[in-house]
C-alpha positions as CSV (number, residue, x, y, z in Angstrom):
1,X,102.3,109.7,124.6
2,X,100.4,109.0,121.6
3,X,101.8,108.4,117.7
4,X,100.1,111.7,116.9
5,X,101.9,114.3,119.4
6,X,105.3,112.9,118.9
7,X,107.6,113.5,116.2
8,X,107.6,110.8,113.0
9,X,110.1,110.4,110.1
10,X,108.8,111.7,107.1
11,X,108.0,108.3,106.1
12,X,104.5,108.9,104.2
13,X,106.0,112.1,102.5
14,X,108.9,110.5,101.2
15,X,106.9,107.4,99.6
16,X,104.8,110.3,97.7
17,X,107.9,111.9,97.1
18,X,109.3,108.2,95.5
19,X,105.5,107.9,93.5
20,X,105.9,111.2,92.1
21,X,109.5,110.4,90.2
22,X,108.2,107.3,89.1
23,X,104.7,108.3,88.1
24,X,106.6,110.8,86.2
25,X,109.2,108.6,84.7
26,X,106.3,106.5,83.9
27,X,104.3,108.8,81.7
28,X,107.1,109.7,80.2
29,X,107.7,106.0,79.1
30,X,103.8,105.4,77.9
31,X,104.1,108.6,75.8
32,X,105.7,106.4,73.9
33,X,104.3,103.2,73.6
34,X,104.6,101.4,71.2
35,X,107.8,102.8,70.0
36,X,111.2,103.0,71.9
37,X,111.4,106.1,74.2
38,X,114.8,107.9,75.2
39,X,115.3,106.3,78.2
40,X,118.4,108.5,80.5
41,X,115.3,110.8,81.9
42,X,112.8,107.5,83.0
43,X,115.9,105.7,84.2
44,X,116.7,108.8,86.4
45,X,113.1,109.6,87.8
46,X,112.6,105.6,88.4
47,X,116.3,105.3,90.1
48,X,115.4,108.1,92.3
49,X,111.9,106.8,93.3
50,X,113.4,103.3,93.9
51,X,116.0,105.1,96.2
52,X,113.5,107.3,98.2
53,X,111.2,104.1,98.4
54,X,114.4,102.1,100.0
55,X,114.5,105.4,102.5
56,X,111.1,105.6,103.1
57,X,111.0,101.8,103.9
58,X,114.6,102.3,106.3
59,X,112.7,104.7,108.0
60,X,109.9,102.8,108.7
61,X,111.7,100.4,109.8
62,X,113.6,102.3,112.9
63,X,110.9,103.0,114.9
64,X,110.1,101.2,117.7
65,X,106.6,102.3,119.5
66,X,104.2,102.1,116.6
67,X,101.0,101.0,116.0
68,X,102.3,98.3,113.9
69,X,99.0,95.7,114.1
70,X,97.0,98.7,112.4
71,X,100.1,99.1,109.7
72,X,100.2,96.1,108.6
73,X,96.3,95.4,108.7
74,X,95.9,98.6,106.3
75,X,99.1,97.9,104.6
76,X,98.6,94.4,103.9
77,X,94.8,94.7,102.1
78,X,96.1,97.9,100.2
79,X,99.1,95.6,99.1
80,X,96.7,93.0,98.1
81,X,94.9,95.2,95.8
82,X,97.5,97.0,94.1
83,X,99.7,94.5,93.2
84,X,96.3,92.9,91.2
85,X,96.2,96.7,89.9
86,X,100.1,96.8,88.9
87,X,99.6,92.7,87.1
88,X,96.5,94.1,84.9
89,X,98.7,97.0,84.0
90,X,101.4,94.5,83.3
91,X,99.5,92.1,81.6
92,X,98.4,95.0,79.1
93,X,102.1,96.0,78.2
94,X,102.5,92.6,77.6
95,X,99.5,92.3,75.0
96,X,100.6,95.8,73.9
97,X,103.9,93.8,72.9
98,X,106.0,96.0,75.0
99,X,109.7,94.6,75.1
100,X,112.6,95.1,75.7
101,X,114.1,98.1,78.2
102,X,110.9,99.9,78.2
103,X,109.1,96.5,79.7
104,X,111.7,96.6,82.2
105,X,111.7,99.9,83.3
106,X,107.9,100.2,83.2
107,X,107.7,96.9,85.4
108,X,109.9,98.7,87.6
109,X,107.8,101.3,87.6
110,X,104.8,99.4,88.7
111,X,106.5,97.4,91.2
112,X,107.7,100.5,93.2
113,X,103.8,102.3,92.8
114,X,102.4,98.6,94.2
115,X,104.5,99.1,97.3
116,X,104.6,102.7,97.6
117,X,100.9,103.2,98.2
118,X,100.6,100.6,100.7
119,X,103.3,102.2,102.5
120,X,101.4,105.7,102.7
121,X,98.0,104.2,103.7
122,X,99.2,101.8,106.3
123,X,101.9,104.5,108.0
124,X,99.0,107.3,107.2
125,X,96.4,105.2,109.6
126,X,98.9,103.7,112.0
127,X,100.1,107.0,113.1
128,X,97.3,108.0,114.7
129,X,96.5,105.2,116.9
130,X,96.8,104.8,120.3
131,X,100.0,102.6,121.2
132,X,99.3,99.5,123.3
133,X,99.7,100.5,127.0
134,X,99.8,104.3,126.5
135,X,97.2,106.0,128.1
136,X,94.5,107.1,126.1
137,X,94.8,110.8,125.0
């Protein structure tokens, strides 16, 4: 039985679900740059994308027959590039002179969008291939 005709967690739909919240929380936050933004709303939307990116991750975890060469191939290169994505984005709060909470909470933000994308990509491919001594379908 292959990784497509079986039954997965909702692992890629909850790391979208966890990008969403933060993307949100995030634009919220750069509306305001350079000043200080109200920050209960952000800290919410960011809390609950770091906790769906813990589930998503827990998820991923549990499961046993997967294709997990071809997840972490994917994953890995997609990690590679969005974590140098998420450190020019950093760099240019820092020039910015962004401090304070709102430098904290945005680095949050880009530290949970550099490891939810890898997370969809690499679970997004790895689902579909074949499982090493299953028959082909």
């Amino acid at each position: 039985m292959s990784d497509a005709s079986r039954a997965l967690p909702p692992v890629a739909q909850t790391a979208v679900a966890s990008m969403a919240c933060v993307i949100a929380g995030g634009i919220y936050l750069a509306a305001y740059i350079p000043h200080q933004a109200p920050l209960v709303l952000p800290s919410v939307l960011i809390s609950v994308g770091g906790v769906l990116l813990l589930l998503a991750g827990s998820m991923l975890r549990r499961l046993r027959a997967f294709a997990w060469d071809r997840f972490f191939q994917v994953s890995g290169w997609a990690l590679v590039a969005y974590v140098v994505i998420a450190g020019m984005i950093e760099f240019v709060l820092l020039v910015d002179q962004t401090r304070g909470a709102l430098l904290t909470l945005m680095t949050i933000v880009l530290v949970i969008f550099a490891l939810d994308i890898p997370i969809v990509l690499g679970f997004s491919v790895a689902r579909y291939q074949e499982l090493p001594g299953s028959p082909p379908a």
